[in-house]
N, C-alpha and C positions, 0 to 999 in steps of 0.2 A: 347601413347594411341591408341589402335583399339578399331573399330565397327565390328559387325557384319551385312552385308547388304546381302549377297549374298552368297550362299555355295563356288563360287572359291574366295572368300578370303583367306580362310583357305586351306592349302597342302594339301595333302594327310599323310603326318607325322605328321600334325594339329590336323586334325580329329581321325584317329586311337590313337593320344594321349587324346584326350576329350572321346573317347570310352573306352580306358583305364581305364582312371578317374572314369569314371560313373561308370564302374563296381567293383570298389576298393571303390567309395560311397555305393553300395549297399553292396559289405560284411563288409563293417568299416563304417558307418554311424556314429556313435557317434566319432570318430576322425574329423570330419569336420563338428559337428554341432555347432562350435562358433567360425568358420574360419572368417565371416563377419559380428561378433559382431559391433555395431558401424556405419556398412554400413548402404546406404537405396537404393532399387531398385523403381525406379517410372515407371509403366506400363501407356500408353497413349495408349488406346483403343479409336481408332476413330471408330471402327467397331466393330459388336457385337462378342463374343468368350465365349467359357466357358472354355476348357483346357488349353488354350496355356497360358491366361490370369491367370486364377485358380494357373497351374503349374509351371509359372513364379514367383506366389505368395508363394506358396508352397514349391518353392526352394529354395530363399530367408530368407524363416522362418527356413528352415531347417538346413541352414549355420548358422543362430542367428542373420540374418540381417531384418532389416524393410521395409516394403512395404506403399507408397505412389503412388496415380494416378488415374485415372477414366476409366469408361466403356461404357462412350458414350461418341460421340462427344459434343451431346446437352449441360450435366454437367460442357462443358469447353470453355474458353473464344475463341475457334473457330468459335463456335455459334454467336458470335459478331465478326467474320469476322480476327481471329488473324490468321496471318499464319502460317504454322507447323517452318521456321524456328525460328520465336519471341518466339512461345511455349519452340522449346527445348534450347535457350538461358534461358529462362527461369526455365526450370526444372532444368536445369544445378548449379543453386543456392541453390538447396535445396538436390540435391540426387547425388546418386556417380557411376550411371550405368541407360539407360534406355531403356525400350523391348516398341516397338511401330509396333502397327498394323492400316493400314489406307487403304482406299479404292484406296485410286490413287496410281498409281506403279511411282515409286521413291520418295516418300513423304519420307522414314526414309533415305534414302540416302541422302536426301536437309537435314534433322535432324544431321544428323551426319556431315553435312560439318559445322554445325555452333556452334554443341551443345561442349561443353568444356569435356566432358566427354565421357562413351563410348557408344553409341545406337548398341542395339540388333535390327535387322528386324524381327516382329512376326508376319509378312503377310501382303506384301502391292497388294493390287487388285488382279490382273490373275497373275499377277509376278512371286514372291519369297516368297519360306516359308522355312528358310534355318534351323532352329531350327528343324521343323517338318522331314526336311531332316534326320538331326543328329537324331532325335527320333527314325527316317526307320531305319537307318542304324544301331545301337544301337540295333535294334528287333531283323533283318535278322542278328546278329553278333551271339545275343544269343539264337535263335532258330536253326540257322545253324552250327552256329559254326566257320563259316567263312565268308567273302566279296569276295569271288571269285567261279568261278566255280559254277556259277549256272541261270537257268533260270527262268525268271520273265515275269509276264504278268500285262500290266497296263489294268482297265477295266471301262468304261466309259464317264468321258467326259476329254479328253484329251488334249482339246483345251483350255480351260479357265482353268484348275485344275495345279494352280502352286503347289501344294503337287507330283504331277510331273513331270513338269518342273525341279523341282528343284534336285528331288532324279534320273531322267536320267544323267542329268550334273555330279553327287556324282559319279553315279556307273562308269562311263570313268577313274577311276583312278584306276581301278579294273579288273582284268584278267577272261577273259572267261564269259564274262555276256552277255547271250541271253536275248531280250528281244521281246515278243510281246507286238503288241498296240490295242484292241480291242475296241476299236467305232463305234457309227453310222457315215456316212460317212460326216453328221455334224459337229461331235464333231474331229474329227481327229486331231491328235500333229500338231501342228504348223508347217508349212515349214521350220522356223528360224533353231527349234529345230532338225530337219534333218540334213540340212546342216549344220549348225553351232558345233554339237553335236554330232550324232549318226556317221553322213558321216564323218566328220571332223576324229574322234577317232576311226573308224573304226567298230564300235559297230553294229555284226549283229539284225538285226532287220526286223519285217513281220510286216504286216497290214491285221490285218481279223477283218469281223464285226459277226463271230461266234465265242463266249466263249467257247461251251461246243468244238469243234473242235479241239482245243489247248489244253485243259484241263488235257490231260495223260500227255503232256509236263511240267506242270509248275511244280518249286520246290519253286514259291512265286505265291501269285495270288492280287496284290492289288486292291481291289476296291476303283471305289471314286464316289460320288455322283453328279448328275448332281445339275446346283448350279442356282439356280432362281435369284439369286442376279447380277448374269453376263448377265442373258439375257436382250434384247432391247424391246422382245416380246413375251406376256405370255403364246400366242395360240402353237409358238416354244417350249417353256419350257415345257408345259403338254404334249405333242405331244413326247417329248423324255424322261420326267423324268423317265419311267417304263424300257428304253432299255434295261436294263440287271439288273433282279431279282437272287442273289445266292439263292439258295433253296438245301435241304438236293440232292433231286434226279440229278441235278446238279453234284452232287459232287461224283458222284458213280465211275466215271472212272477217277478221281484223287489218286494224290499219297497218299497214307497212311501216309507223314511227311510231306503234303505239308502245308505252311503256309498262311493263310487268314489273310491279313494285309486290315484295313482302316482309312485315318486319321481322320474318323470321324467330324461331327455329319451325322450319315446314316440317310437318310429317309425309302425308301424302298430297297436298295441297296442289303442288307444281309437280309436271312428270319430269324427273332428271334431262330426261330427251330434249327440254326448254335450255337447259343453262348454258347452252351453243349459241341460242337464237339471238340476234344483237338486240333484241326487243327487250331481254331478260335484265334488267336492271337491280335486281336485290343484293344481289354482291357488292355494285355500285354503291347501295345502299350502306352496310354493312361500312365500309370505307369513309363516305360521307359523314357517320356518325360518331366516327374522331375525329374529326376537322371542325365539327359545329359544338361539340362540348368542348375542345380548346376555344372557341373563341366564347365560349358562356363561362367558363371559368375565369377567362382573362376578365369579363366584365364584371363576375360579382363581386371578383378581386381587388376591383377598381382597378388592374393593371393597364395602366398607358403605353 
């Protein structure tokens, strides 16, 4: 039995086989819509979501299998002080896989050292979102065409935004990937993530707090939202949530196939004026992300 807690659990001959998968579910969907007849997946939302949540349920039903679980902490007997280990002991009696998103970083990794079954990570704290990972990768596979040979710019809050954390650590398994990191000198990628990651793997990489500067360079541009829920202090959070607005004029000296990827929910990230443009890929996204958790459920299933 595996879990899913962290994108380097899975190889790199892991992941390119899950990306396989997905795209052999999107042009054969009715082959694998009663692969996990019988199954049941239980989502434990200790923290609010709409997709991940949503297209966890959504994949689930699509294989033929049943969804049990909750969307607040409050709904569940955490609320009277149970711990997440007793939880997924618990879940573990009723379902046969489970995707768990929680505020504290390592909450599903304690879940999965106790739980009898397999737990998927669907985002614990500033951590790991390795799901959303496999969703990037999935996009940039099928807007590019490839995982190699190309440059990327991360933009916004860098520091708390485990959407990437987690897709920097993915793309190290992959040849020729520039990347920029654009923040305020705030939000900036973690140290860890340097040295443990970028430095370690050799992976060129700049730091600028100007977007449009970079901008003829990128052949990805990810946006990510500064996140109110990470900060300590609210006068900090309003003070940077505006840093960096996409806007059509923005985008004039970009490439003409460059991709606008965000894991979403945007506040004001992206101006609505973008979601025309064919460059706007996060909806893309968004879709992607049931296609790639049916085929990571099929596997921790063991389903053939």
């Amino acid at each position: 039995m595996r879990s899913l807690i962290d994108i380097n659990d899975l190889t790199k001959e892991e992941i390119d086989e899950l990306l396989d998968k997905a795209e052999d579910i999107i042009a054969n969907p009715e082959k694998y819509s009663q692969k996990c007849k019988g199954k049941k997946l239980a989502t434990l939302f200790f923290e609010p979501s709409t997709r991940t949540r949503l297209s966890f349920e959504a994949a689930m039903y699509e294989l033929g299998g049943n969804v049990l679980g909750f969307s607040e902490s409050a709904s569940s007997s955490s609320a009277k002080g149970e711990s997440v280990a007793d939880t997924a002991v618990t879940v573990s009696c009723y379902a046969d896989i489970i995707a768990m998103r929680h505020p504290k970083e390592g909450a599903p990794l304690v879940a999965s050292m106790k739980a009898s079954i397999p737990v998927i990570n669907a985002g614990d704290g500033g951590h790991n979102h390795p799901t959303q990972t496999l969703t990037d990768l999935l996009t940039i596979k099928r807007e590019k065409g490839r995982l190699n040979n190309f440059c990327i710019g991360f933009c916004g809050d860098l520091k708390f935004g485990r959407t990437v954390h987690s897709l920097i650590n993915a793309l190290t398994r992959y040849e020729n990937i520039k990347i920029y990191l654009i923040s305020p000198s705030e939000l900036v990628i973690p140290e860890y993530i340097k040295d443990e990651v970028l430095d370690r793997y050799n992976i060129e990489y700049h730091e600028t707090t100007a977007l449009e500067s970079v901008m003829p360079e990128l052949d990805i541009l990810y946006m990510t939202r500064v996140q109110r829920e990470r900060f300590f202090n609210e006068a900090d959070y309003i003070r940077l949530k505006d840093s960096y607005v996409l806007t059509p004029n923005k985008l004039t000296s970009a490439k003409k196939d460059l991709a606008i990827m965000h894991p979403l929910p945007r506040v004001n990230e992206i101006s609505t004026a973008i979601d025309d443009d064919p460059r706007a890929c996060y909806f893309k996204q968004v879709l992607n992300g049931k296609y790639i958790r049916m085929a990571l459920i099929l596997k921790l299933l063991e389903v053939e």
